[in-house]
C-alpha positions as CSV (number, residue, x, y, z in Angstrom):
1,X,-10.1,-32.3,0.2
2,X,-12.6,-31.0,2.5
3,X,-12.3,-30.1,6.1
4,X,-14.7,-28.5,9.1
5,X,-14.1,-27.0,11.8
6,X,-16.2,-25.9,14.4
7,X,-15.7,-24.0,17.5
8,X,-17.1,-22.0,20.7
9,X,-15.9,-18.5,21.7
10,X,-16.5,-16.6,25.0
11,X,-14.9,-13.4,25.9
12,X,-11.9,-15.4,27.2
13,X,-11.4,-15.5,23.6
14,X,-11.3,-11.7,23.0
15,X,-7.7,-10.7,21.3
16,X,-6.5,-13.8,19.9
17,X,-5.0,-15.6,16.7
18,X,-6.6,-19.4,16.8
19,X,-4.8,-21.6,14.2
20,X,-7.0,-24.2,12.1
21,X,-4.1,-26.7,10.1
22,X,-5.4,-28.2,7.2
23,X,-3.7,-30.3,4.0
24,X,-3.9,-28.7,0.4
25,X,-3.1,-32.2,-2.0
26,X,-0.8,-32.3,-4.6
27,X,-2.5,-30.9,-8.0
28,X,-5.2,-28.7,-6.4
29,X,-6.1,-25.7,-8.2
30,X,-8.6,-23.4,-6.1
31,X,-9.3,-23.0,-2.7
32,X,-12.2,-22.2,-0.6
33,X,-12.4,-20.7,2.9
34,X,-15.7,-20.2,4.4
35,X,-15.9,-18.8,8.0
36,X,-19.3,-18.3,9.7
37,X,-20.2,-17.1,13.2
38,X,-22.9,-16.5,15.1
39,X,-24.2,-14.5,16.8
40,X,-23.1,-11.1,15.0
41,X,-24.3,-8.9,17.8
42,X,-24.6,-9.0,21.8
43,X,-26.0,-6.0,23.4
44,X,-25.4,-3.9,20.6
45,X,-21.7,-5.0,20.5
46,X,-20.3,-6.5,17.2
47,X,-18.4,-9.5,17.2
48,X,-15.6,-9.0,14.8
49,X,-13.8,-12.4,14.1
50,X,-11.3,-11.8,10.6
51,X,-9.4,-14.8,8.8
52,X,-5.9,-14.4,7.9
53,X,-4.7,-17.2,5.5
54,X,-0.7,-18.8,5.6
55,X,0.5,-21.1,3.3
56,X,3.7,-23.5,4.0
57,X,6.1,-20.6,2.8
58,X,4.3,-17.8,4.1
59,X,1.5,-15.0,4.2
60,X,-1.5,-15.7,1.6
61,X,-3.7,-13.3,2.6
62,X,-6.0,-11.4,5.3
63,X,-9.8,-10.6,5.2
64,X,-10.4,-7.5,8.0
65,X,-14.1,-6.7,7.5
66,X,-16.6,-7.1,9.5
67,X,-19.7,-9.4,9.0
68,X,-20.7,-12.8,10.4
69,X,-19.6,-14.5,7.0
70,X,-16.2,-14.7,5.1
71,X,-16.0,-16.4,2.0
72,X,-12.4,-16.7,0.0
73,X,-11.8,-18.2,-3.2
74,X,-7.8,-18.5,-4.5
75,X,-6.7,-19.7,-7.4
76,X,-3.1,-19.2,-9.4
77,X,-4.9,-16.5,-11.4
78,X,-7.7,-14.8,-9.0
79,X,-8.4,-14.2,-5.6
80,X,-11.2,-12.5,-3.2
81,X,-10.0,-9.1,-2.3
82,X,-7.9,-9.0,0.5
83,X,-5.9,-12.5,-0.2
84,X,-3.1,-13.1,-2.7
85,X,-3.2,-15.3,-6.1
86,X,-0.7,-18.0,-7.3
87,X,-0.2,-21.4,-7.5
88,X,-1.4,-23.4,-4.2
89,X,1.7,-25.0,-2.8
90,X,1.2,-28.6,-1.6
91,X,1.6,-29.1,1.8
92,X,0.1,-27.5,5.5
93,X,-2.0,-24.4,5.6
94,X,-2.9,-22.3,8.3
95,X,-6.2,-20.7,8.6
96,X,-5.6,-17.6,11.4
97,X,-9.2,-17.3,13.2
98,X,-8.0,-13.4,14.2
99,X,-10.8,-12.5,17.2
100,X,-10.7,-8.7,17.1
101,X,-13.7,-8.7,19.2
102,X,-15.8,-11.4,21.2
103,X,-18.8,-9.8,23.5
104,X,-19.4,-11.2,26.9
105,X,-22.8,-12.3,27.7
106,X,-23.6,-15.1,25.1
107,X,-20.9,-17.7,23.4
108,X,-19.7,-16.9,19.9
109,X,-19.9,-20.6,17.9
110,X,-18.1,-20.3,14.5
111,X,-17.9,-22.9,11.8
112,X,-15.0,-23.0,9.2
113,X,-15.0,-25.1,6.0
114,X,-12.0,-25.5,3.7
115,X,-12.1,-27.2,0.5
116,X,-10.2,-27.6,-2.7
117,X,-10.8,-28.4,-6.1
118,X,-8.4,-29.6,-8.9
119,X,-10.6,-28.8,-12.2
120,X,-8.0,-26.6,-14.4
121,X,-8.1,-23.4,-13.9
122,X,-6.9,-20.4,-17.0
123,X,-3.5,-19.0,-16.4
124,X,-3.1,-15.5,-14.9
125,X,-3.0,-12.5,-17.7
126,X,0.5,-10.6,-17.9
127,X,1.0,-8.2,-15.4
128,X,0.6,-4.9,-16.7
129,X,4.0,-3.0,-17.2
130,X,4.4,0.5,-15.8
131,X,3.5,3.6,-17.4
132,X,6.3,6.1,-18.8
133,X,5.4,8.8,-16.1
134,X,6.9,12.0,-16.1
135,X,9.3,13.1,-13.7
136,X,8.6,16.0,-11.6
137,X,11.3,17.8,-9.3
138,X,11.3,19.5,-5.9
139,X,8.2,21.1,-4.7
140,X,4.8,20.7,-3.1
141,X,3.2,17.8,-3.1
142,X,-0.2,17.2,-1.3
143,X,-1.9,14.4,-1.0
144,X,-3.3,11.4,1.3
145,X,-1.3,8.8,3.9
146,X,-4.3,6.6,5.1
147,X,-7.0,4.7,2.9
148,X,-8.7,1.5,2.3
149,X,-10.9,-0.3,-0.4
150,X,-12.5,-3.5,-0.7
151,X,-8.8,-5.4,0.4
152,X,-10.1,-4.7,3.8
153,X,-13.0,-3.2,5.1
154,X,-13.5,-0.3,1.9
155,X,-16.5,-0.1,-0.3
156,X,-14.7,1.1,-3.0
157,X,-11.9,-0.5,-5.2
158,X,-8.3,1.2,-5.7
159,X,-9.2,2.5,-9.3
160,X,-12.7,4.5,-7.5
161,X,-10.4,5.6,-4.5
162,X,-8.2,6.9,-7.3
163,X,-10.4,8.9,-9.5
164,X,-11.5,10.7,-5.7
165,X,-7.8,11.3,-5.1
166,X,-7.8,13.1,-9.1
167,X,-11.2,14.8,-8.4
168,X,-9.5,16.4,-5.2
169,X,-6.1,17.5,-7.1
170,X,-4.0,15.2,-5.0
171,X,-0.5,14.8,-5.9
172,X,-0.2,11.5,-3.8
173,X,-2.4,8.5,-2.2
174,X,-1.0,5.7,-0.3
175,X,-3.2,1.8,0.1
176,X,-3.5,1.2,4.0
177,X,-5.7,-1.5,3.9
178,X,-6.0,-3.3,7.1
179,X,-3.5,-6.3,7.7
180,X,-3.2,-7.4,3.8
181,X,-0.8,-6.6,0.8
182,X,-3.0,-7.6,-1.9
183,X,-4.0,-3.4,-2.8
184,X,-0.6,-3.9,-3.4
185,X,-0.3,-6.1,-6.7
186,X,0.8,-4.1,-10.0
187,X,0.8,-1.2,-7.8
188,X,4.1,0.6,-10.2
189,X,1.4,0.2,-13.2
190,X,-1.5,2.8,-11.4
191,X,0.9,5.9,-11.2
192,X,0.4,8.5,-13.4
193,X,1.1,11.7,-14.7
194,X,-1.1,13.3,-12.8
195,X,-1.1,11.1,-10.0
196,X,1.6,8.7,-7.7
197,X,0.5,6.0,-6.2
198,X,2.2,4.9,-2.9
199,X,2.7,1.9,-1.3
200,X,1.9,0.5,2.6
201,X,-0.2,-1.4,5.0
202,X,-2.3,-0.3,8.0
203,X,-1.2,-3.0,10.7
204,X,-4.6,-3.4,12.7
205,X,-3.2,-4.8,15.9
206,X,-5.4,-5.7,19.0
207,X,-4.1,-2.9,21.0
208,X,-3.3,-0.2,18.4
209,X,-2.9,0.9,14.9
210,X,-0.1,1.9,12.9
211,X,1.0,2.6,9.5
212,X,3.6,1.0,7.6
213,X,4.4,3.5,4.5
214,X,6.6,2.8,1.6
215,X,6.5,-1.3,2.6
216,X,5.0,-3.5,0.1
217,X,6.5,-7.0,2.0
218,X,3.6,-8.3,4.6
219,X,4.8,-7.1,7.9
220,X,3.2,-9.4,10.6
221,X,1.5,-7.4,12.8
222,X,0.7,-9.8,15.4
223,X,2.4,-9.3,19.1
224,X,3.2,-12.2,21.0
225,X,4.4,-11.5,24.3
226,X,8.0,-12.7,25.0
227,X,8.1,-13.3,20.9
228,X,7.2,-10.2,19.3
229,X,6.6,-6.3,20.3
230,X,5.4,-3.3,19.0
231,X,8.9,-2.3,19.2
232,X,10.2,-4.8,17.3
233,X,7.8,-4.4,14.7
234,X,9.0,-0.9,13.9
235,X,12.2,-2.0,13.3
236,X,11.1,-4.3,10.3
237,X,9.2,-1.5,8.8
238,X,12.4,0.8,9.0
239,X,14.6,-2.4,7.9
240,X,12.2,-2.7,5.1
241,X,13.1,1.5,4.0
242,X,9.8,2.2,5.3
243,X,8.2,4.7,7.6
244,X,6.2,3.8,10.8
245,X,3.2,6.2,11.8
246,X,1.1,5.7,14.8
247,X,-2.0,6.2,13.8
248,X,-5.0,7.7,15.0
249,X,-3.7,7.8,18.8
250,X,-6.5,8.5,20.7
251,X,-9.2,7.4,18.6
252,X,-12.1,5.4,20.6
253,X,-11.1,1.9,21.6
254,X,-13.3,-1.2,22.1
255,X,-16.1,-2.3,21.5
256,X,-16.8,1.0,19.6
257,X,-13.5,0.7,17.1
258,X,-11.8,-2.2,18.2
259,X,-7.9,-1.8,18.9
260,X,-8.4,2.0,17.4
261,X,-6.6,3.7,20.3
262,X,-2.8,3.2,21.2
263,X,-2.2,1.5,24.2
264,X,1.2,0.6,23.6
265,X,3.1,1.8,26.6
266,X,6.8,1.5,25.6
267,X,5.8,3.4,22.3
268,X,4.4,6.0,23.7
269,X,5.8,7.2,20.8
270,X,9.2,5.4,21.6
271,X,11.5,4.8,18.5
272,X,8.1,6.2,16.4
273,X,8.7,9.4,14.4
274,X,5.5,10.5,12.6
275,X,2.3,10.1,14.2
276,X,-1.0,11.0,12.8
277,X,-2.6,13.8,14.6
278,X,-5.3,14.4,11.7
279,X,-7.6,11.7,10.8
280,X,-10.7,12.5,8.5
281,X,-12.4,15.0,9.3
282,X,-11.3,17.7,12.8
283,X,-14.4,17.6,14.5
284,X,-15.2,13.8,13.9
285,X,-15.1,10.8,16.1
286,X,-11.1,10.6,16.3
287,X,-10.5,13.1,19.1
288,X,-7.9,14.6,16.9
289,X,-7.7,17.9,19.7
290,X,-7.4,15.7,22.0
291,X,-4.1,13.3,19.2
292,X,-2.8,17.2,18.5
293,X,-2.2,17.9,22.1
294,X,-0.8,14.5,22.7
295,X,1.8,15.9,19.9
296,X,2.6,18.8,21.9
297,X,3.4,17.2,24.8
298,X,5.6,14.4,23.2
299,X,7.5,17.8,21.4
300,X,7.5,19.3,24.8
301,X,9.6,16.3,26.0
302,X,12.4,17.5,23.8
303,X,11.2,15.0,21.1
304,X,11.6,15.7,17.0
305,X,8.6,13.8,15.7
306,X,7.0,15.1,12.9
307,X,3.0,14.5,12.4
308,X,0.6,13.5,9.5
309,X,-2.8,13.4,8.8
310,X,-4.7,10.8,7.1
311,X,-8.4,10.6,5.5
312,X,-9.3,6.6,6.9
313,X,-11.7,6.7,3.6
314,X,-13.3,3.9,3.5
315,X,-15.3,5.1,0.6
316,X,-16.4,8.4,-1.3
317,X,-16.9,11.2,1.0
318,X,-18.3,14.8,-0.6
319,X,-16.4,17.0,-2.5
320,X,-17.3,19.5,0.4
321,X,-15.8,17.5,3.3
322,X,-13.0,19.3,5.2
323,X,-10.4,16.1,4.9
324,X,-6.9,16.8,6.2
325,X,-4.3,16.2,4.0
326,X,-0.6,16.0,4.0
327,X,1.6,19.0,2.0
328,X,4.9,17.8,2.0
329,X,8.1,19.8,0.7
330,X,9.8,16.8,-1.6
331,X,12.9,16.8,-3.6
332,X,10.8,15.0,-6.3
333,X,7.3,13.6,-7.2
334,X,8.5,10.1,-5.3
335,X,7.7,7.7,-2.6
336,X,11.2,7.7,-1.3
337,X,11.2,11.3,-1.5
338,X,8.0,11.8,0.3
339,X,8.8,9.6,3.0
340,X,12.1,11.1,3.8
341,X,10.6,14.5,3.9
342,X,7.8,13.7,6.2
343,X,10.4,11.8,8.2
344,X,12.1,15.3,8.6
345,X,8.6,17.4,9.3
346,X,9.2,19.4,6.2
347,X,5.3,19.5,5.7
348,X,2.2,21.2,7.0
349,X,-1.5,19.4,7.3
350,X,-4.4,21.1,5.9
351,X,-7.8,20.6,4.8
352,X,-7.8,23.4,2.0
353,X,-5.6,26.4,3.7
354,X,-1.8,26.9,2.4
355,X,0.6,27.2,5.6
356,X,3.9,27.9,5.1
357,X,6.5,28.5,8.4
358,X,10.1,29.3,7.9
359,X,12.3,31.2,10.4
360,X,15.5,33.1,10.7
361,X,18.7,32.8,13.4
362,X,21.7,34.4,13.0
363,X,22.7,32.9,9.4
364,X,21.1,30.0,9.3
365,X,17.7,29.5,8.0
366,X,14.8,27.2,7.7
367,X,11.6,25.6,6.7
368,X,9.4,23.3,8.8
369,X,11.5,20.4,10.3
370,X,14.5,22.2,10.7
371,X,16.4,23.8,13.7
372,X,17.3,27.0,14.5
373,X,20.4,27.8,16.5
374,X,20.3,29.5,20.4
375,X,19.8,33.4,20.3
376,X,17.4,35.7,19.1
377,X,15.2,34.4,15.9
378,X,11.9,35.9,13.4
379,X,9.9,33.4,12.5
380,X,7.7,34.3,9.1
381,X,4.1,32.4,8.2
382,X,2.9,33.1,5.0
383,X,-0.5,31.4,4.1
384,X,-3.6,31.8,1.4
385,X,-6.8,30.2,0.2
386,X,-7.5,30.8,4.1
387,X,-11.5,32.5,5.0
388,X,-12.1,35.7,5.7
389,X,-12.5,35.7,10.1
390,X,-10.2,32.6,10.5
391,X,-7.4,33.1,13.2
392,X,-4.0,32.7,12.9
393,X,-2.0,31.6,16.1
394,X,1.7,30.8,16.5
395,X,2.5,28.1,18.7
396,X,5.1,27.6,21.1
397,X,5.9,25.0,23.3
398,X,2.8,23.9,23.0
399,X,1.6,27.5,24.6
400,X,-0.7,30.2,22.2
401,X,2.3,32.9,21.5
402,X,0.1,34.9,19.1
403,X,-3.5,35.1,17.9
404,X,-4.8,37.5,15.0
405,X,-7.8,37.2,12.8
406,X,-6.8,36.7,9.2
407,X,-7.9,40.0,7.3
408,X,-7.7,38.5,4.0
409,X,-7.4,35.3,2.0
410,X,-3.5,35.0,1.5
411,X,-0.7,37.2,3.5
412,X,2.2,37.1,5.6
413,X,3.4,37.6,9.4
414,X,5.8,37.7,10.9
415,X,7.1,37.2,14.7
416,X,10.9,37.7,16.9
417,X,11.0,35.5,19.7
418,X,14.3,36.3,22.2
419,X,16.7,33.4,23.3
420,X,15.4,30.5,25.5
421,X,11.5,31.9,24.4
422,X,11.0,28.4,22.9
423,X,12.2,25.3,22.3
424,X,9.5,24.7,19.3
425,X,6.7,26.6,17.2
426,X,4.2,25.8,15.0
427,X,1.7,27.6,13.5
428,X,-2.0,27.1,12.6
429,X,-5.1,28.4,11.0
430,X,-8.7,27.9,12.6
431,X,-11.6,28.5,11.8
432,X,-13.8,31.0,13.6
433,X,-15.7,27.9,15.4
434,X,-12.1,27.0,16.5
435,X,-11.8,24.1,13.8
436,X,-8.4,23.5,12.8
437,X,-8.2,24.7,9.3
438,X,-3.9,23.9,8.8
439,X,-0.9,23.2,11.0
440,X,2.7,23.1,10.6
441,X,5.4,20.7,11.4
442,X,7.9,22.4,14.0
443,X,10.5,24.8,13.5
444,X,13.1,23.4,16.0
445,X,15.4,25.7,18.7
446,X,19.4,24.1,19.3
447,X,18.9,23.0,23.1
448,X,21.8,24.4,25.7
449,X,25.0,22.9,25.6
């Protein structure tokens, strides 16, 4: 079997998913996918046209990387990164043409050539069964929500982006990779003693991005007005036991970083409880002043929605980097665990500062996620590893309630706030250029009855 087709883009054709049917025969054994488009660039905008692959039960795969060639190979035992191996069912096939980006000016013409072969093909090895890891209990576990290899757009496989997650003395790391499941595959075997690996998915949609933790079923991340919403989507991920993050809110949009930003009106954050506020590095090209004030406001609004950071590696970054990372108070060294404490804010985000908030009302007390009754209240931060000239500030309602320079690497303050002072606090650490160094989830105030 071999079949061609061949089409012409405009910018009419920005933001859509155009089907290509073709027959895999009885008996065939490997399949090749080969998209090419030209041209790659207009005016210094890239054209980013991605292939995602169905067969006639389902999701097969999804290649989101840039480049004005895709070639995909699938067999029962092998695949290119990014698509799933297994036997190739009989029957109609549905090459996705996913058009991320088309730049006015000049037409975007695309060829796509399918083929199959039937020459035999050696059976798959075992999967590899899980390691005896050892269990560890309730404490603090830090490590990374957001990362992709070569399944998407990564230069790095999930065994390099591992040994950078040891080198950094990360508890955790979770696959993202854009729109695909394959990081996924004998996932329980890479955890480790020293090391858990978590599962998810970054859905890359045309209008917004979004995390889907602790999922390793494709969720389809493709809205279709009248047929399928943002909203909706959510609801999979939490019917799947997972946990949906918006991601990287106010990142730049098109043509720069297509879809980065969240333009999703009714989830704005809507049923959303985590969103990332950190991405990478502070001062770099996420506007993640711009995602932590977004925060505020939302917790202004009476909301309880606890936020996350994430490193979007794509590959190795220096040792020296100021990454944000998640510090998250777990009942145990587990994804379930994890999840349900991030879900509850009982973390703080940091890129190499400890941060620790906990507060006092009447006799009930708390850490980070938890809620404080009406009345009179002392809140106590308690941090180290922090550098010399660094400021501490508590937070509340959004509004600076305290500023100190931190005298030394590791100490303690404490602050009373009066009834009805504040409905939330956080605290944070920045650095003397005003670079966020840590942050808190909220301590929470009981609302009048």
């Amino acid at each position: 079997m071999h079949t061609t087709f061949e089409g012409v883009l405009t910018e009419r054709d920005w933001k859509r998913h155009i089907s290509h049917l073709f027959e895999v025969p009885a008996g065939a054994t490997r399949l090749f996918v080969q998209l090419r488009f030209d041209p790659s660039v207009v005016d210094g905008i890239d054209n980013m046209l991605c292939l995602s692959l169905f067969d006639p039960t389902g999701f097969r795969g999804a290649g989101h990387r840039g480049g004005a060639q895709h070639h995909v190979v699938i067999d029962v035992a092998n695949a290119t990164p990014g698509y799933l191996p297994g036997p190739l069912q009989a029957g109609v096939w549905d090459a996705v043409i996913d058009t991320h980006m088309v730049a006015p000016g000049m037409p975007c013409r695309y060829t796509l050539d399918i083929w199959t072969t039937d020459e035999p093909v050696a059976e798959p090895a075992p999967s590899p069964a899980p390691p005896s890891v050892k269990a560890l209990g309730r404490g603090w576990y830090r490590g990374d929500l957001h990362a992709h290899t070569i399944h998407s757009d990564g230069e790095w496989d999930v065994l390099d982006l591992l040994a950078a997650a040891r080198a950094r003395s990360l508890d955790f790391v979770t696959l993202t990779d854009h729109n695909t499941i394959s990081q996924l595959r004998n996932i329980d075997a890479l955890t480790t003693d020293d090391l858990l690996v978590m599962s998810g998915m970054e859905l890359t949609t045309f209008w917004g991005h979004a995390l889907s933790l602790g999922t390793r079923r494709w969720i389809d991340w493709r809205i279709r007005p009248g047929e399928r919403s943002m909203l909706q989507i959510a609801a999979d991920i939490e019917k799947e036991g997972g946990l949906f993050v918006i991601a990287h809110p106010l990142a730049p949009g098109d043509p720069s970083c297509t879809g980065c930003d969240w333009r999703y009106v009714e989830m704005m954050p809507g049923t959303a409880r985590v969103v990332e506020v950190w991405n990478g590095v502070w001062n770099g090209d996420s506007n993640n002043e711009a995602a932590l004030a977004l925060w505020y406001e939302w917790l202004n609004w009476g909301l309880r929605i606890a936020a996350t950071a994430g490193t979007d590696s794509h590959g190795p970054a220096p040792l020296e980097a100021r990454l944000g990372f998640n510090v998250v108070y777990a009942a145990r060294r587990e994804e379930g665990a994890i999840l349900r404490a991030i879900a509850h804010g009982r973390l703080y985000l940091s890129s190499g500062p400890a941060l620790e908030l906990t507060g006092i009302g009447g006799n009930t007390s708390v850490m980070m996620g938890g809620v404080l009754p009406r009345g009179t209240a002392t809140l106590h931060a308690r941090w180290r590893d922090v550098p010399i000239g660094a400021h501490l500030r508590l937070i509340a309602n959004g509004m600076q309630f305290s500023e100190e320079d931190v005298a030394a690497p590791a100490g303690e303050r404490t602050w009373s706030l009066d009834e009805g002072a504040a409905q939330w606090c956080v605290a944070e650490i920045r650095a003397a250029d005003g670079e966020l160094l840590a942050v808190t989830n909220p301590i929470y105030f009981a609302p009048e009855e």
